[in-house]
VMD Tcl script that builds the backbone (N, CA, C; Angstrom):
set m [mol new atoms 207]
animate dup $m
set s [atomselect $m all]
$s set {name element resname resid chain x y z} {
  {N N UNK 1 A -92.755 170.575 186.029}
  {CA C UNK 1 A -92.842 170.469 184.584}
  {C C UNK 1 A -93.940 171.402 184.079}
  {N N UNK 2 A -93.667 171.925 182.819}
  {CA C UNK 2 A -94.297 172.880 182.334}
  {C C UNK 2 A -95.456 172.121 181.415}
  {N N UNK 3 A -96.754 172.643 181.380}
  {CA C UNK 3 A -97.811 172.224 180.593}
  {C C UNK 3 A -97.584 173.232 179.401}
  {N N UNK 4 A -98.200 172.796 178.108}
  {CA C UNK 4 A -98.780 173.559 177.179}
  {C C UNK 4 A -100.065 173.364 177.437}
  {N N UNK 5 A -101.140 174.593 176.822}
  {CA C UNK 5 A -102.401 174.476 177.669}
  {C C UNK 5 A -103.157 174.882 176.047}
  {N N UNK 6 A -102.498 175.672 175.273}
  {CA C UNK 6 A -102.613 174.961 173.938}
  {C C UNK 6 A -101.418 175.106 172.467}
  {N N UNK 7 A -101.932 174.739 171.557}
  {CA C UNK 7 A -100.526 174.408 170.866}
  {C C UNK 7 A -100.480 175.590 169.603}
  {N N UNK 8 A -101.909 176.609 169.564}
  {CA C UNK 8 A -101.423 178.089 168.577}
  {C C UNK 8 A -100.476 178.597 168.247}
  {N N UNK 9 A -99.820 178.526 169.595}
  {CA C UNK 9 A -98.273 179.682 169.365}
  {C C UNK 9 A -97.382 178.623 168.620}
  {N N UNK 10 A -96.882 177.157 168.284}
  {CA C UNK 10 A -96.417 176.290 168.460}
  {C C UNK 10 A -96.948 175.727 166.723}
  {N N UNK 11 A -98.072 176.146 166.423}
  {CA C UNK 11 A -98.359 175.795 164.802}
  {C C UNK 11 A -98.288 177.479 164.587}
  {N N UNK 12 A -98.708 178.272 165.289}
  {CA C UNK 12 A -97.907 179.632 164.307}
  {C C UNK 12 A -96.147 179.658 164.145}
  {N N UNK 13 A -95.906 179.521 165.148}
  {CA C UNK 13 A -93.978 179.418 164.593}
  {C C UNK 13 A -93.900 178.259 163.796}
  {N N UNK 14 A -94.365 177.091 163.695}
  {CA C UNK 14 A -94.050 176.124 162.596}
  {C C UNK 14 A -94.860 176.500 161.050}
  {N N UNK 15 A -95.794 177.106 160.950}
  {CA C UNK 15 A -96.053 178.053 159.643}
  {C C UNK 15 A -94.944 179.176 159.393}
  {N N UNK 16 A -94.883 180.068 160.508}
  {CA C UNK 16 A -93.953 180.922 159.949}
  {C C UNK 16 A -92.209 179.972 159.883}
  {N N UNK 17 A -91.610 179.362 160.410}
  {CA C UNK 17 A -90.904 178.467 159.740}
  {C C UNK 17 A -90.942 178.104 158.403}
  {N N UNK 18 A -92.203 177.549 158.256}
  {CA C UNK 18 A -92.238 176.801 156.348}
  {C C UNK 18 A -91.958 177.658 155.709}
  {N N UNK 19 A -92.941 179.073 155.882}
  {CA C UNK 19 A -92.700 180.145 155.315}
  {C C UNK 19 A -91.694 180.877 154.637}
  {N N UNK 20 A -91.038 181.015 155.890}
  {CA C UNK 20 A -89.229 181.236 155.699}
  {C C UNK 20 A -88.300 180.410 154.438}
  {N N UNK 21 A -88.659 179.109 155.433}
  {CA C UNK 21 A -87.967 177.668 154.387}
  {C C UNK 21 A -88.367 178.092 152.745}
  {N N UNK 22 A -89.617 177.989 153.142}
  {CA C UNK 22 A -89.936 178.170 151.209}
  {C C UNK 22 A -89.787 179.299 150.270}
  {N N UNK 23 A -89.448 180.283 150.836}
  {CA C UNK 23 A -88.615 181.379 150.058}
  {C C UNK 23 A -87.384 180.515 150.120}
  {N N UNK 24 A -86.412 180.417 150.413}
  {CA C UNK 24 A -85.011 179.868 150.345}
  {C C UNK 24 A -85.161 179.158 149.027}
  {N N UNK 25 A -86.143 177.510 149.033}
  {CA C UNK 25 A -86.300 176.366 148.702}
  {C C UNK 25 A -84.917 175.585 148.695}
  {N N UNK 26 A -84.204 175.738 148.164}
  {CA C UNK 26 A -82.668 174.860 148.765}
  {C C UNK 26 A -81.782 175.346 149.101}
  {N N UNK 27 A -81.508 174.607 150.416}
  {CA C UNK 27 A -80.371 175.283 151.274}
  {C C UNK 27 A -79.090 174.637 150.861}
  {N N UNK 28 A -77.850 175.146 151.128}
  {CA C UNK 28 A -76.209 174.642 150.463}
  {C C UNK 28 A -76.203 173.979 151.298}
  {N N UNK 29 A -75.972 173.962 152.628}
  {CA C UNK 29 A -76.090 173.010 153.791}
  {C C UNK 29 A -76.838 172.552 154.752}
  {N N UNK 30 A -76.616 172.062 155.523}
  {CA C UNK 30 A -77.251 171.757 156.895}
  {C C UNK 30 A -77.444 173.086 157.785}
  {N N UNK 31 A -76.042 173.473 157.953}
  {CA C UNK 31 A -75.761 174.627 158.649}
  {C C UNK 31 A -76.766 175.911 158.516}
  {N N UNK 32 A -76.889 176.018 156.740}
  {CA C UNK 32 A -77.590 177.323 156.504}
  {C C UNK 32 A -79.193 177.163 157.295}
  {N N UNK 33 A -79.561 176.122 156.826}
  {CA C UNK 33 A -80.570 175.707 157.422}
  {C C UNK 33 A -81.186 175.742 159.030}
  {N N UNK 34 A -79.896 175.818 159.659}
  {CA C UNK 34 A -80.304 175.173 161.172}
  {C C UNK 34 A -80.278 177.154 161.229}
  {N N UNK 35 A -79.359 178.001 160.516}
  {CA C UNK 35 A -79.227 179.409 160.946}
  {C C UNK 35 A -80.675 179.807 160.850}
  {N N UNK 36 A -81.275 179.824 160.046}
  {CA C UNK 36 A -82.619 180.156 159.102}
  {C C UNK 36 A -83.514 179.812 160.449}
  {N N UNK 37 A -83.667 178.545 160.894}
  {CA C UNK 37 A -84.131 178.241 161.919}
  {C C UNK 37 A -83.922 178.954 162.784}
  {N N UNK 38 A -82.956 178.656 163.755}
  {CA C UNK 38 A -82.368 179.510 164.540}
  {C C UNK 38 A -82.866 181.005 164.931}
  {N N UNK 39 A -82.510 181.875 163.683}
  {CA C UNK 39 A -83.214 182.988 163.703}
  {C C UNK 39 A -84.639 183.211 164.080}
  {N N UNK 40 A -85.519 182.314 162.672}
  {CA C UNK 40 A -86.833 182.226 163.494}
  {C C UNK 40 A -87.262 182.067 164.539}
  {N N UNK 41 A -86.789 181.104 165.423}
  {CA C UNK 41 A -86.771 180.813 167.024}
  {C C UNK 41 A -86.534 182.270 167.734}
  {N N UNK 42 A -85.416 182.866 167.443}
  {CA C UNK 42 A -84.895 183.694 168.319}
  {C C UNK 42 A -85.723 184.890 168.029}
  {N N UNK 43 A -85.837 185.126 166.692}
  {CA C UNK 43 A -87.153 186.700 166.312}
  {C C UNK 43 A -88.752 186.277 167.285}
  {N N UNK 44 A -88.765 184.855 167.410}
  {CA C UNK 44 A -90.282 184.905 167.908}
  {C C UNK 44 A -90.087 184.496 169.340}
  {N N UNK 45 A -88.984 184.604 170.153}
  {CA C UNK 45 A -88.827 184.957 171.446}
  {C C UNK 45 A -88.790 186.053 171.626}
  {N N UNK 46 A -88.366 186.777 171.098}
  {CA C UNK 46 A -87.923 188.338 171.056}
  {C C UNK 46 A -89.404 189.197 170.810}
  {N N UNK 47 A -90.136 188.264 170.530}
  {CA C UNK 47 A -92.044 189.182 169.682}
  {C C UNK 47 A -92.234 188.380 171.141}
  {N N UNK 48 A -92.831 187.668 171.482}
  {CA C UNK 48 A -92.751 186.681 173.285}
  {C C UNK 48 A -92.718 187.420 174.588}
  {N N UNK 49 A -91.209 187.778 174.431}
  {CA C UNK 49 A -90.679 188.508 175.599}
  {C C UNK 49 A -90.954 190.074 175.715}
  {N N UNK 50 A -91.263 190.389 174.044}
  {CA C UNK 50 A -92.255 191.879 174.561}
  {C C UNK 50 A -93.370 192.081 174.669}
  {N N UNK 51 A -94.068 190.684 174.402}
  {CA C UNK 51 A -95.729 190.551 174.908}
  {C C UNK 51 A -95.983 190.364 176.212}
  {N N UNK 52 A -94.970 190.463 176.982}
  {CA C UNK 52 A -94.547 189.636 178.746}
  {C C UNK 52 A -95.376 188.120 178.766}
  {N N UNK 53 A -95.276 187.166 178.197}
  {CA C UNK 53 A -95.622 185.909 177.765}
  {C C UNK 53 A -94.570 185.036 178.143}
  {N N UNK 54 A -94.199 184.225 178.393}
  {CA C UNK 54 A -93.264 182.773 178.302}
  {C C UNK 54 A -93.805 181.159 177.946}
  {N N UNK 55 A -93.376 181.219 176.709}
  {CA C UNK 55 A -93.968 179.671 176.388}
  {C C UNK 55 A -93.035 178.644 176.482}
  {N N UNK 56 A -91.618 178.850 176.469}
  {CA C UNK 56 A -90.825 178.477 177.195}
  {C C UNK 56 A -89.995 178.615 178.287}
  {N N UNK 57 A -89.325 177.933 179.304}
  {CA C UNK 57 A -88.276 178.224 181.260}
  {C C UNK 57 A -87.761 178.231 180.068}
  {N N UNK 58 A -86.808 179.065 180.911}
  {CA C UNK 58 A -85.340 179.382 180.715}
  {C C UNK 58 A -84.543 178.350 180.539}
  {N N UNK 59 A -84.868 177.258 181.756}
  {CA C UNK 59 A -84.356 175.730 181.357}
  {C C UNK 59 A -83.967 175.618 179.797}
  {N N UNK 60 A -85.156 175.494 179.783}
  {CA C UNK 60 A -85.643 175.058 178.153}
  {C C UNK 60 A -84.876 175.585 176.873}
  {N N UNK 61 A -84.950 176.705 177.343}
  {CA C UNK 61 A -83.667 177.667 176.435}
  {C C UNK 61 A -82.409 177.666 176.128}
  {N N UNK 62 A -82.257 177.505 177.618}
  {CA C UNK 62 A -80.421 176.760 177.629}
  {C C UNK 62 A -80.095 175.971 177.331}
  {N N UNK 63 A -81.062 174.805 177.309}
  {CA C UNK 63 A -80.923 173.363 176.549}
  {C C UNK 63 A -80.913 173.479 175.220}
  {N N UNK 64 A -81.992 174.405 174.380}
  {CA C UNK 64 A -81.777 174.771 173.059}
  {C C UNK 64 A -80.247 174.766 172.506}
  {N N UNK 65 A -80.035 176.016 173.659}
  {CA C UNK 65 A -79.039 177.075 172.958}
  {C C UNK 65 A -77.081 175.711 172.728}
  {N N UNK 66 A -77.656 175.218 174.141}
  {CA C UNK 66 A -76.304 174.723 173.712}
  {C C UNK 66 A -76.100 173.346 172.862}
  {N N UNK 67 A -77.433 172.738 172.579}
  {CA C UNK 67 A -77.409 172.062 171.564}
  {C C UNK 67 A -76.868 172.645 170.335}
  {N N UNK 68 A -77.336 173.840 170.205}
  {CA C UNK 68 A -77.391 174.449 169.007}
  {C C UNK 68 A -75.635 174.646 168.739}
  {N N UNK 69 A -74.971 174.383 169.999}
  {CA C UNK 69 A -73.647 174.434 169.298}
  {C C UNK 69 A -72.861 173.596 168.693}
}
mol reanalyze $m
mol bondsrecalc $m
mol representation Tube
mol addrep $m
């Protein structure tokens, strides 16, 4: 099992989340919403994986991803 050792990266993606959210302010659905998300997640793996960093296994990812369907 994986530790977090601290939680920065983890309140910076949940700021840049709100962030996002609050330009929108109301979403038509659920759906648009979870995309909006979604994206964010995936742009700040993508900033992650070119810092050579992992704050999340791969596990972890796959479990995301296929929830997400």
């Amino acid at each position: 099992m994986e530790m977090i050792w601290s939680t920065n990266p983890l309140e910076r993606l949940n700021k840049k989340a709100k962030r996002r959210t609050d330009v929108v302010g109301v979403f038509p659905n659920r759906a648009a919403l979870l995309r909006l998300a979604g994206y964010v997640l995936v742009e700040a793996d993508d900033e992650w994986q070119v810092a050579h960093k992992r704050y999340l296994s791969e596990t972890t990812e796959f479990a995301c991803a296929r929830s997400a369907l």
